[in-house]
BALOBA-1460 file (C-alpha; in Angstrom, 3 decimals):
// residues 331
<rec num="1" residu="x" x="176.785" y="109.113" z="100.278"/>
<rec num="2" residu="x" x="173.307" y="109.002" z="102.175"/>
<rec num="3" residu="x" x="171.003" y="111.965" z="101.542"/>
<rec num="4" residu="x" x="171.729" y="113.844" z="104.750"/>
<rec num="5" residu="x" x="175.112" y="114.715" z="103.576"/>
<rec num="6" residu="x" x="173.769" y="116.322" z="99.790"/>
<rec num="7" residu="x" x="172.963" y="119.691" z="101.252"/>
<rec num="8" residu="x" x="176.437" y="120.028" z="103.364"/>
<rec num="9" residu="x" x="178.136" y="118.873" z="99.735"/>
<rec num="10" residu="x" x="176.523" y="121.617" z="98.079"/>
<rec num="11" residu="x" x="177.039" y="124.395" z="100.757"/>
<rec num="12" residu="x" x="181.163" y="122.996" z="100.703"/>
<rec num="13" residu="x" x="181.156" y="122.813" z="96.738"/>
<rec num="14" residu="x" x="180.531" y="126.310" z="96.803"/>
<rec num="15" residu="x" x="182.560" y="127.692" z="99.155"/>
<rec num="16" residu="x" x="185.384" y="125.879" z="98.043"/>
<rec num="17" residu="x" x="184.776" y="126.628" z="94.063"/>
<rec num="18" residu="x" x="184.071" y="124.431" z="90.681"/>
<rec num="19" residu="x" x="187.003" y="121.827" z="90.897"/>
<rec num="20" residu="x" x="188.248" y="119.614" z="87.872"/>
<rec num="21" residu="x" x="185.668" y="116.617" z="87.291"/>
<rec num="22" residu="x" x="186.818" y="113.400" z="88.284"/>
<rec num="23" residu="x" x="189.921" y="115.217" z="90.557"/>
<rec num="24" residu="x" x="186.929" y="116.415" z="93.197"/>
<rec num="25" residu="x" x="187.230" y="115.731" z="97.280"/>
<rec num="26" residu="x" x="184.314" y="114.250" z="98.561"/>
<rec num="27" residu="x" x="182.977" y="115.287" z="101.383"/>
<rec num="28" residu="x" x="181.485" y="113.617" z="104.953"/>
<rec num="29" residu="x" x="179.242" y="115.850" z="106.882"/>
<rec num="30" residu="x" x="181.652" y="118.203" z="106.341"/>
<rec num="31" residu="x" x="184.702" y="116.816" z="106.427"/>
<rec num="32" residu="x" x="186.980" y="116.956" z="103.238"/>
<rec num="33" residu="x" x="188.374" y="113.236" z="102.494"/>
<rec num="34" residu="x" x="190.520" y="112.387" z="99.538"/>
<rec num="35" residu="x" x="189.252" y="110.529" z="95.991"/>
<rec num="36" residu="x" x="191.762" y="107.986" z="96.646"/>
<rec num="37" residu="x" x="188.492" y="106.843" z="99.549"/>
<rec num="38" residu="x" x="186.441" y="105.899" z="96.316"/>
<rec num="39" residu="x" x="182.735" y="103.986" z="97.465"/>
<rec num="40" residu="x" x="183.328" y="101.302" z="94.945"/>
<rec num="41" residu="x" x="181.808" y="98.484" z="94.355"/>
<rec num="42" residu="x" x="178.228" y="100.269" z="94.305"/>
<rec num="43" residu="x" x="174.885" y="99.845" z="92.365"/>
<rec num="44" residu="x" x="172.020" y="101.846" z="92.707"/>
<rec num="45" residu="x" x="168.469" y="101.380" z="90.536"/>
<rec num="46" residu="x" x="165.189" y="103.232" z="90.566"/>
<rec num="47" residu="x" x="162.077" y="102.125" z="92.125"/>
<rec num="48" residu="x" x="161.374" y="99.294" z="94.773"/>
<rec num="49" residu="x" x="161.928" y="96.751" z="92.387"/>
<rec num="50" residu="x" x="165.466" y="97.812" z="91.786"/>
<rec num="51" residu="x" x="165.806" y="96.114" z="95.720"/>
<rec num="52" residu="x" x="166.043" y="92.663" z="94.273"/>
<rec num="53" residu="x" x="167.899" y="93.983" z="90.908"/>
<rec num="54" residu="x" x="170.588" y="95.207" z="92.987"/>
<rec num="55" residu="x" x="171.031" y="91.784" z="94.997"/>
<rec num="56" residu="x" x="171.433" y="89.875" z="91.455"/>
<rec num="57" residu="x" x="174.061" y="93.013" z="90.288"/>
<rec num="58" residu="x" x="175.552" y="92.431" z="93.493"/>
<rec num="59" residu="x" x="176.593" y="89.077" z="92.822"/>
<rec num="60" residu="x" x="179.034" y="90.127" z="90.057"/>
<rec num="61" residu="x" x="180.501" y="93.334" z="91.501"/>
<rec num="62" residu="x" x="180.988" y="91.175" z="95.102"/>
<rec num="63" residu="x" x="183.123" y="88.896" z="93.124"/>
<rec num="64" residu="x" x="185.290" y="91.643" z="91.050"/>
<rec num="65" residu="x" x="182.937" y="91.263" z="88.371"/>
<rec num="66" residu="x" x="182.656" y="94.158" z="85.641"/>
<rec num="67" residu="x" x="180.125" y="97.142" z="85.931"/>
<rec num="68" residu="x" x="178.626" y="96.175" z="82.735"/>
<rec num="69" residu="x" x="177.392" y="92.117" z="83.682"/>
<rec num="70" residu="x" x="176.085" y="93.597" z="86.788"/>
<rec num="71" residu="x" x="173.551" y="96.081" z="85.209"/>
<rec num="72" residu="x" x="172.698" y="93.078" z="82.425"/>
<rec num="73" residu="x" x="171.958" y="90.707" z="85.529"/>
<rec num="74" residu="x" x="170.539" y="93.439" z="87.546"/>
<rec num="75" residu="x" x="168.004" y="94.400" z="85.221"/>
<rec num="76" residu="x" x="167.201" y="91.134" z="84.080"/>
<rec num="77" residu="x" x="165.474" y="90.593" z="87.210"/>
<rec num="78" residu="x" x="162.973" y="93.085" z="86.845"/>
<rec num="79" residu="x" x="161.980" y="92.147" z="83.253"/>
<rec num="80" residu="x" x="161.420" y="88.463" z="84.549"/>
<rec num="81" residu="x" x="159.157" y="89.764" z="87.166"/>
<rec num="82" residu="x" x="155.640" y="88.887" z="85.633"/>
<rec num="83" residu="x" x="154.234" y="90.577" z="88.255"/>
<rec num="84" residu="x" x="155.512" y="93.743" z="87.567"/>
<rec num="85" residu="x" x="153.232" y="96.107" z="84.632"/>
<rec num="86" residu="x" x="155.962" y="98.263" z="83.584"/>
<rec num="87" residu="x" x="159.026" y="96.272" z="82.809"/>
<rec num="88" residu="x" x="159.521" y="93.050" z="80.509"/>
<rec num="89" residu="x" x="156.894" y="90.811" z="79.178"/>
<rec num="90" residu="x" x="154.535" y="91.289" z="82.139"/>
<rec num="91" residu="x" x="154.171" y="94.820" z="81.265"/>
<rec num="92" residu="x" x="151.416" y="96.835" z="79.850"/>
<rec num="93" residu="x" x="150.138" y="96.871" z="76.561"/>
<rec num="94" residu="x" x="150.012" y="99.574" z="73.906"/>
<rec num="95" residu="x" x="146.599" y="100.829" z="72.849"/>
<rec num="96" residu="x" x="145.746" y="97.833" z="70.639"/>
<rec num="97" residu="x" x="147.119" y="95.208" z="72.681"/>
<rec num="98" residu="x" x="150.855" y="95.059" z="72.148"/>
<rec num="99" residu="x" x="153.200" y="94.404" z="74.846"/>
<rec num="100" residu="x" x="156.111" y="96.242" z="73.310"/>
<rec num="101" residu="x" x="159.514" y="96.587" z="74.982"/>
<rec num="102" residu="x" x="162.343" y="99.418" z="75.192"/>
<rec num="103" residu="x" x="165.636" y="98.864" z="76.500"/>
<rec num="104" residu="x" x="169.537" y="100.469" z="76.202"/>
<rec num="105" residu="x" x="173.155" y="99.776" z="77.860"/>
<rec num="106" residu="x" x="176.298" y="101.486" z="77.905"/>
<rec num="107" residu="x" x="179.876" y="100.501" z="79.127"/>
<rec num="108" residu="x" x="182.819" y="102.571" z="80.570"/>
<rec num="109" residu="x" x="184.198" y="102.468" z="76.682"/>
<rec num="110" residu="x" x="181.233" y="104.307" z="75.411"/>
<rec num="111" residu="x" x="179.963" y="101.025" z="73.676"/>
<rec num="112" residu="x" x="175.992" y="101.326" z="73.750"/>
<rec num="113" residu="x" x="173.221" y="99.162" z="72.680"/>
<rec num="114" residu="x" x="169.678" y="99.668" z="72.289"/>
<rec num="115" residu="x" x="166.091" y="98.244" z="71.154"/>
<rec num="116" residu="x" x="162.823" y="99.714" z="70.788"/>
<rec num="117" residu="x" x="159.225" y="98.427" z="70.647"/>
<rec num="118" residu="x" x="160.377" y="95.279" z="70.723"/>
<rec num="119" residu="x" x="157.435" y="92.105" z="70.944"/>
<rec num="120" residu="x" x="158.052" y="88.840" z="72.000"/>
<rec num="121" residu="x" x="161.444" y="88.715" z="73.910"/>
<rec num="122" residu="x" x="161.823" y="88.437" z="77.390"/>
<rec num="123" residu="x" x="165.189" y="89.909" z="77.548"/>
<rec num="124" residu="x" x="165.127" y="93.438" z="75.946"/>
<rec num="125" residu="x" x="168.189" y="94.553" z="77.610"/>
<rec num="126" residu="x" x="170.450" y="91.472" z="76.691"/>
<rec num="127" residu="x" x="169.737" y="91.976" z="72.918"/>
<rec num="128" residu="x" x="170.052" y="95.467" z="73.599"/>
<rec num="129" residu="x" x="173.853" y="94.276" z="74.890"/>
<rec num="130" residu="x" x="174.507" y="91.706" z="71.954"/>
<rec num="131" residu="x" x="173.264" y="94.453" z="69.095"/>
<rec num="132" residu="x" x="176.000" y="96.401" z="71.070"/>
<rec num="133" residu="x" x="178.656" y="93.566" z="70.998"/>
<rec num="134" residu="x" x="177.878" y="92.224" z="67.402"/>
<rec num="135" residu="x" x="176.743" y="94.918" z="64.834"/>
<rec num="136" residu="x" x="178.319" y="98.461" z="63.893"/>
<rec num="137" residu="x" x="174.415" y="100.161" z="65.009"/>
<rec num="138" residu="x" x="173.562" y="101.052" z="68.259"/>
<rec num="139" residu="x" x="169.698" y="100.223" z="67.991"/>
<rec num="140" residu="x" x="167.293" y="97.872" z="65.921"/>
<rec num="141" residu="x" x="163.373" y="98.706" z="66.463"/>
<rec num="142" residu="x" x="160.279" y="96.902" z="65.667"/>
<rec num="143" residu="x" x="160.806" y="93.880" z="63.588"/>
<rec num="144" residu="x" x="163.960" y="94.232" z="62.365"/>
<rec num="145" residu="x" x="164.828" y="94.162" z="66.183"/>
<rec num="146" residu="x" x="163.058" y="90.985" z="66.361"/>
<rec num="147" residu="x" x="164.356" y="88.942" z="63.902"/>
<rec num="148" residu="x" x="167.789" y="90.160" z="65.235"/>
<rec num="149" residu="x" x="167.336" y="88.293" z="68.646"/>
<rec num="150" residu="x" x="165.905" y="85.615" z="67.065"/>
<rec num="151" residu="x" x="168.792" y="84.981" z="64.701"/>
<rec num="152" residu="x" x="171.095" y="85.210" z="67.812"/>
<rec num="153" residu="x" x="168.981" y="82.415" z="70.000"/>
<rec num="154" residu="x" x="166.583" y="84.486" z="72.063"/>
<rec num="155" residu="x" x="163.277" y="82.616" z="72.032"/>
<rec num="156" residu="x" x="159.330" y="83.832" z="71.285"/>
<rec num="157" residu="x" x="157.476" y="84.321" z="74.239"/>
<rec num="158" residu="x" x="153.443" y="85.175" z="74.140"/>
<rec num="159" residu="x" x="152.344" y="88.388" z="75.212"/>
<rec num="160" residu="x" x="150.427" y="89.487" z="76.691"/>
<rec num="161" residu="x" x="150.184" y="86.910" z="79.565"/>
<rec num="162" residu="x" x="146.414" y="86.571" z="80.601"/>
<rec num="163" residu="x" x="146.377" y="88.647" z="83.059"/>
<rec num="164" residu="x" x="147.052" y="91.627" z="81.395"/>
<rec num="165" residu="x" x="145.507" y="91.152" z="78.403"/>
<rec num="166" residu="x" x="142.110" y="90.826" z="81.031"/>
<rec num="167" residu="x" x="143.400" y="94.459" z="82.321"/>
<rec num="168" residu="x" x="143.659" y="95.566" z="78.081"/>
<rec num="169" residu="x" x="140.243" y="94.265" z="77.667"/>
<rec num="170" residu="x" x="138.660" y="95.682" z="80.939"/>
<rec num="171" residu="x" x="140.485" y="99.264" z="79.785"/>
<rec num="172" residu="x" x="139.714" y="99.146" z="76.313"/>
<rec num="173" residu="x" x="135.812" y="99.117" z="77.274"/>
<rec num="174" residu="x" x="136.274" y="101.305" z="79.579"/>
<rec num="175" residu="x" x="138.380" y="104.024" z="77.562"/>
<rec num="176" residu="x" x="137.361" y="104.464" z="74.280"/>
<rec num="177" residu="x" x="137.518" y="108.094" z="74.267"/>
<rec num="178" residu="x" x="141.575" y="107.725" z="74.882"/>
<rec num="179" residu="x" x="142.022" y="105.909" z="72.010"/>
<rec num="180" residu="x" x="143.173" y="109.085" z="70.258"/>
<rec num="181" residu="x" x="144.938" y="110.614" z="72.947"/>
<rec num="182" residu="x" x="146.567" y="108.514" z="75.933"/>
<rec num="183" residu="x" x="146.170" y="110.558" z="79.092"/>
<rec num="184" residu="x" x="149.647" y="110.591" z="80.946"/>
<rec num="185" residu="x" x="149.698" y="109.996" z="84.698"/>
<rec num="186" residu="x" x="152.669" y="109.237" z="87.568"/>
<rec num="187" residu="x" x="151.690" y="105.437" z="87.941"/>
<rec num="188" residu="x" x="151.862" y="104.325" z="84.185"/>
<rec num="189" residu="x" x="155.299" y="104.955" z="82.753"/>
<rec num="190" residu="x" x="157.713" y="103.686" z="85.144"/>
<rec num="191" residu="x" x="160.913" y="101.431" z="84.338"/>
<rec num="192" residu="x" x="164.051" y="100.083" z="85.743"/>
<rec num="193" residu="x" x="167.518" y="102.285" z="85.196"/>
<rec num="194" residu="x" x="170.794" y="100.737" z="87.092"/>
<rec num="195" residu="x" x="173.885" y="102.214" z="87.306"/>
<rec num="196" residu="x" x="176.827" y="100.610" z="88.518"/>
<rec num="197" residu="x" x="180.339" y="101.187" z="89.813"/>
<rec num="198" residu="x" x="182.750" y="97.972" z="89.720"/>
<rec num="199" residu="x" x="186.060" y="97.427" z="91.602"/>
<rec num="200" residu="x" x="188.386" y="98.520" z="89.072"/>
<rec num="201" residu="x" x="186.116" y="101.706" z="88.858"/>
<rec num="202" residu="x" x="184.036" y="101.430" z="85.617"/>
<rec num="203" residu="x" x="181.185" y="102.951" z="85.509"/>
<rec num="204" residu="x" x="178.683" y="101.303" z="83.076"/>
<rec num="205" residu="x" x="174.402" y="101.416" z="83.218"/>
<rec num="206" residu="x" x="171.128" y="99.869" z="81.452"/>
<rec num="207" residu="x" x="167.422" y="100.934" z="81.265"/>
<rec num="208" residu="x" x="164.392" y="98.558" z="80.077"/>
<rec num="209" residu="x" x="160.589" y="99.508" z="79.885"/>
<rec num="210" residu="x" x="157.374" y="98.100" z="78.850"/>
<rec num="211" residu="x" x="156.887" y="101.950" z="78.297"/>
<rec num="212" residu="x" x="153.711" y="103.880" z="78.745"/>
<rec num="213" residu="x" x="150.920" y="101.918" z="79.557"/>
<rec num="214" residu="x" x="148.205" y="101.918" z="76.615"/>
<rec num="215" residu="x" x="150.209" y="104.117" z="74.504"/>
<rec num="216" residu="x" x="149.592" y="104.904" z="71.106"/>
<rec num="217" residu="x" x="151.381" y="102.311" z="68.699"/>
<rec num="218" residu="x" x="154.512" y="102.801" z="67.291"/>
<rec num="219" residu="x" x="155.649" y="105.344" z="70.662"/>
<rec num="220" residu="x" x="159.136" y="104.995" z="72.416"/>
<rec num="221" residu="x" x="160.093" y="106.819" z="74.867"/>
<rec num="222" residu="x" x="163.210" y="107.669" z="76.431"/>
<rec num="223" residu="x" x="164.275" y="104.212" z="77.546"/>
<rec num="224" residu="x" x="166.460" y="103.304" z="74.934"/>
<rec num="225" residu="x" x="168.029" y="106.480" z="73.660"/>
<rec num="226" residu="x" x="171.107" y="106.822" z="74.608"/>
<rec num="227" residu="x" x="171.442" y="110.403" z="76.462"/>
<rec num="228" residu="x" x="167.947" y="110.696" z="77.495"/>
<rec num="229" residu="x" x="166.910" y="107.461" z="79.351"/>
<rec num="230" residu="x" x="171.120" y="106.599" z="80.178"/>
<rec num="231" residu="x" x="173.976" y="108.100" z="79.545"/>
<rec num="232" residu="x" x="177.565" y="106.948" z="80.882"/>
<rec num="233" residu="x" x="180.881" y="108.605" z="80.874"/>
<rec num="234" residu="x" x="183.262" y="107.037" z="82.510"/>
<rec num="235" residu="x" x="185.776" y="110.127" z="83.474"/>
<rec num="236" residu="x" x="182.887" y="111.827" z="85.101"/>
<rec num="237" residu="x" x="179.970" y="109.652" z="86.088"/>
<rec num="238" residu="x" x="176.062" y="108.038" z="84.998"/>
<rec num="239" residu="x" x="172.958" y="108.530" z="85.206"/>
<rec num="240" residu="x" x="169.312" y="107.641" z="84.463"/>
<rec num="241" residu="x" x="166.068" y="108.589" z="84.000"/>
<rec num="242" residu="x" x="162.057" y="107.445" z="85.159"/>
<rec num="243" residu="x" x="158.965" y="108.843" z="84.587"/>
<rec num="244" residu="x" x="157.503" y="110.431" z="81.522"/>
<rec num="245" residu="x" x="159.828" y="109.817" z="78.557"/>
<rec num="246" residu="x" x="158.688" y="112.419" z="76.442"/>
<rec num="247" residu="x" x="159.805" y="115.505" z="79.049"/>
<rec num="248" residu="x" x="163.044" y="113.590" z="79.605"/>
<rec num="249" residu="x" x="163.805" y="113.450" z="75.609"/>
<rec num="250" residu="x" x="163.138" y="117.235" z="75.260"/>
<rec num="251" residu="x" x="166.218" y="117.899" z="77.803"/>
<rec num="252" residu="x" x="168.378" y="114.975" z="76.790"/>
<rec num="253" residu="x" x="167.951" y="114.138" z="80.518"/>
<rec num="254" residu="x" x="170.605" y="111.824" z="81.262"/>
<rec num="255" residu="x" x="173.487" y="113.172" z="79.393"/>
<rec num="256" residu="x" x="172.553" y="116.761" z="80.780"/>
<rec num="257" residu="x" x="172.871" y="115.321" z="84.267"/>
<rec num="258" residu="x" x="175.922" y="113.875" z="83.571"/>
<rec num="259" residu="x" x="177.058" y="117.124" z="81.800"/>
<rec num="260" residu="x" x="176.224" y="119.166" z="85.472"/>
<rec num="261" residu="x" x="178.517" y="116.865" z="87.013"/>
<rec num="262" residu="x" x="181.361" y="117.579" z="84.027"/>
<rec num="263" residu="x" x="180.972" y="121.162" z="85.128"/>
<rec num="264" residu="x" x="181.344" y="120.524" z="89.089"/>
<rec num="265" residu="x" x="178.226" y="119.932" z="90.209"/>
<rec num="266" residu="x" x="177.180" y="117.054" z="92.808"/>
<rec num="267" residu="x" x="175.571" y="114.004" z="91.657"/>
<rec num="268" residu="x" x="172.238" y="115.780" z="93.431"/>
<rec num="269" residu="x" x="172.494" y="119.227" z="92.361"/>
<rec num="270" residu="x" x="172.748" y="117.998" z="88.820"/>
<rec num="271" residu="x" x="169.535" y="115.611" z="89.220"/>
<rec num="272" residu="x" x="167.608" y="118.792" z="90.662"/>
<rec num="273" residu="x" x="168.820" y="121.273" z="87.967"/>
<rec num="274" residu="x" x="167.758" y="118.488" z="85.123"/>
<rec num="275" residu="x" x="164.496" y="118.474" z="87.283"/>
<rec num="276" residu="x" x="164.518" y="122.145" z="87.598"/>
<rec num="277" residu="x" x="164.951" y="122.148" z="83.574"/>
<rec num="278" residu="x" x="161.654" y="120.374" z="82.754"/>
<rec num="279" residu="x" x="159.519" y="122.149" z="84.596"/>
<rec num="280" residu="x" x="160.553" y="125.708" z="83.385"/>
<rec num="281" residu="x" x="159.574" y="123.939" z="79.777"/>
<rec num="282" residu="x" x="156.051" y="122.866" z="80.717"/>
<rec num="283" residu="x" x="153.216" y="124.829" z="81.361"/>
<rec num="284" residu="x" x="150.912" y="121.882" z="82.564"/>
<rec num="285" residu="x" x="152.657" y="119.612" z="85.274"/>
<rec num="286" residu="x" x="149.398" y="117.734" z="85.915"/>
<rec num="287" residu="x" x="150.823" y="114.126" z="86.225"/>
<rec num="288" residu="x" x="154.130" y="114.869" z="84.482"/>
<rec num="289" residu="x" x="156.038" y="112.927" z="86.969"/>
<rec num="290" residu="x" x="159.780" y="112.679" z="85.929"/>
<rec num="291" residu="x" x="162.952" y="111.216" z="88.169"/>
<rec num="292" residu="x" x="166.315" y="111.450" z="87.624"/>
<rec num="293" residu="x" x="169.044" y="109.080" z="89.230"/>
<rec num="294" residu="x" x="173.274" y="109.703" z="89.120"/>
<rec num="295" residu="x" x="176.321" y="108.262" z="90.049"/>
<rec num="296" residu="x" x="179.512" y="109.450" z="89.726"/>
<rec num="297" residu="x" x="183.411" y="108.060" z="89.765"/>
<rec num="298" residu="x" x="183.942" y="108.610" z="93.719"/>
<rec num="299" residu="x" x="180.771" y="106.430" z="94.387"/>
<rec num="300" residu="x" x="178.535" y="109.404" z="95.091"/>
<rec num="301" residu="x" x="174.833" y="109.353" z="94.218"/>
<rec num="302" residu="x" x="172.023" y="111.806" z="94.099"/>
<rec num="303" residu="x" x="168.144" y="111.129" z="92.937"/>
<rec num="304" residu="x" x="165.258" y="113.811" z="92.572"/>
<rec num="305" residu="x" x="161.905" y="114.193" z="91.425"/>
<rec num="306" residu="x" x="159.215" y="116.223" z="90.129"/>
<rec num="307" residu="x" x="157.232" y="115.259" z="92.849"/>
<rec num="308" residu="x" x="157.067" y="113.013" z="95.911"/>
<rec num="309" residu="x" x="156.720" y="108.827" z="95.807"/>
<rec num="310" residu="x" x="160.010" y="108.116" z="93.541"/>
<rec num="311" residu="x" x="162.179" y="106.041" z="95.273"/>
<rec num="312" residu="x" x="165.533" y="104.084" z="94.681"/>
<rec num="313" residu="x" x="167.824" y="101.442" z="96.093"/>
<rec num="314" residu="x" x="171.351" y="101.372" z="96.713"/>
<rec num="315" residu="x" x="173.669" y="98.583" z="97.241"/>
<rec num="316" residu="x" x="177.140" y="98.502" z="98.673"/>
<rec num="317" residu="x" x="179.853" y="96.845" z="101.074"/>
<rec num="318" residu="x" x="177.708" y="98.356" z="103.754"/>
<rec num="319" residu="x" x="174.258" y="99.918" z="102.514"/>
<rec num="320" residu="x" x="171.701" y="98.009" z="101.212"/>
<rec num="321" residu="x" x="168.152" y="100.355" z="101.314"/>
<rec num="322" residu="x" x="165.798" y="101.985" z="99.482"/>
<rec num="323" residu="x" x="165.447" y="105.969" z="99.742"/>
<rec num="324" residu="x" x="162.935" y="108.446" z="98.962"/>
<rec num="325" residu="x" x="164.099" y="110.963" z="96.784"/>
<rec num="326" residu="x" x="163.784" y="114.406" z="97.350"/>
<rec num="327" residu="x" x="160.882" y="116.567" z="94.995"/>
<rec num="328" residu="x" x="160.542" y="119.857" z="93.797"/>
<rec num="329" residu="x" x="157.954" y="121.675" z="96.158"/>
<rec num="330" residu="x" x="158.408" y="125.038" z="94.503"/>
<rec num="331" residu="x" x="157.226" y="124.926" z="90.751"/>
């Protein structure tokens, strides 16, 4: 469902009355159409760089391929972009140098895996997948992570690559006085969230991060906690979350999204309230940028923001674009 269409949703949802989740008529500028017209397959994924994410997802859910492989794929793009400072090995460092990665995914079952501050592996997300597939734990941190994907065949890589350990250096001199205290802004904590909808209507999603640039050591944020970065239910819908971890942790983010949506709201109205949520529980919004993204079991999507510049793509039988999300002008 394109943007134009969120506000005549939410005017129609409440005229007509909270409805059971997963049982709800969608609705076309207007017009009430049956769930049996499900948008499927569909993936959508946060930022520009979830553009060419979505074309490597796309290749699995073209072909009948599950939700799950599609967000693993997706993903997987973005973390091998060495170009790109907030995702996978090319990201940026913590304050002493580290390159230390964050990543979760979750299934239709409810199956979730998840790493944190991870050094060394290119692929965060896929041992995030195999500690999901082949222990009873849902995450490994730190070097017990490590020596997990190492046992199961991922390979070392060096980080930082040279280029960003020139940006470390240039900062470090530069920066001193941060060293106790990172200053937060909205250009340093990005990361890549997917969430997918196959053919046979499974829902499943995946998050990965480099995490805030020149953070203190030892910090994860929200990336690979299950319920604050991504949460997936498969009755009702998914979504995922961008932008300052530590705001989205103190909400549970995702799940609470996905919890509006339990309770009858749009995909949209739930990212705004989550939105709506943070802000009443910070006094200083001075660069606490924070996006959420959903998708629910009809195909429906909704995104919003703190404020204005996050974006996300979307990718279907017929749509293939990335949108500005809407912002809260009012706090």
């Amino acid at each position: 469902m394109r943007r134009r269409s969120f506000f005549k949703l939410g005017l129609t949802a409440a005229a007509l009355g909270v409805v059971k989740p997963g049982k709800a008529a969608r609705v076309f500028e207007g017009v009430i159409t049956s769930p049996a017209e499900t948008m499927k397959p569909i993936v959508i994924s946060t930022w520009e760089h979830g553009l060419a994410a979505n074309d490597n997802a796309w290749k699995v859910l073209k072909a009948n391929g599950p939700a799950i492989d599609a967000v693993e794929l997706g993903v997987r793009t973005t973390e091998s972009d060495m170009k790109n400072r907030s995702v996978g090995i090319g990201g940026r460092p913590d304050r002493d140098g580290h390159v230390t990665l964050d990543a979760c995914i979750m299934d239709e079952k409810s199956n979730c895996g998840a790493v944190g501050y991870l050094e060394g592996i290119k692929h965060p997300i896929s041992v995030a997948r195999k500690i999901m597939e082949n222990t009873p734990h849902i995450m490994l941190v730190g070097d017990g992570a490590k020596s997990f994907a190492l046992d199961y065949g991922f390979k070392h890589v060096k980080s930082p690559i040279k280029e960003v350990k020139q940006e470390w250096k240039s900062w470090k001199k530069e920066n001193k006085e941060l060293f106790e205290k990172p200053v937060i802004n909205n250009e340093n904590h990005d990361t890549i969230g997917m969430l997918a909808l196959d053919a046979n209507g499974n829902l499943s999603g995946a998050c990965t991060t480099s995490g805030w640039g020149y953070k203190l050591p030892g910090r994860i944020g929200d990336s690979p906690i299950i319920g604050a970065g991504l949460f997936v239910d498969n009755e009702i819908g998914a979504a995922c979350a961008t932008g300052l971890g530590e705001a989205v942790i103190r909400i549970a983010g995702s799940h609470t999204v996905v919890e509006l949506m339990r309770q009858g709201r749009t995909p949209q109205q739930a990212c705004e309230e989550a939105v709506a949520r943070i802000i009443s529980k910070h006094k200083n919004m001075e660069g606490l940028q924070v996006g959420f993204l959903a998708l629910d079991k009809n195909g429906d999507y909704g995104a919003y923001s703190v404020f204005n510049g996050f974006n996300f793509a979307v990718k279907s039988n017929d749509q293939s674009e990335l949108i500005d999300a809407d912002n809260d002008r009012n706090w």
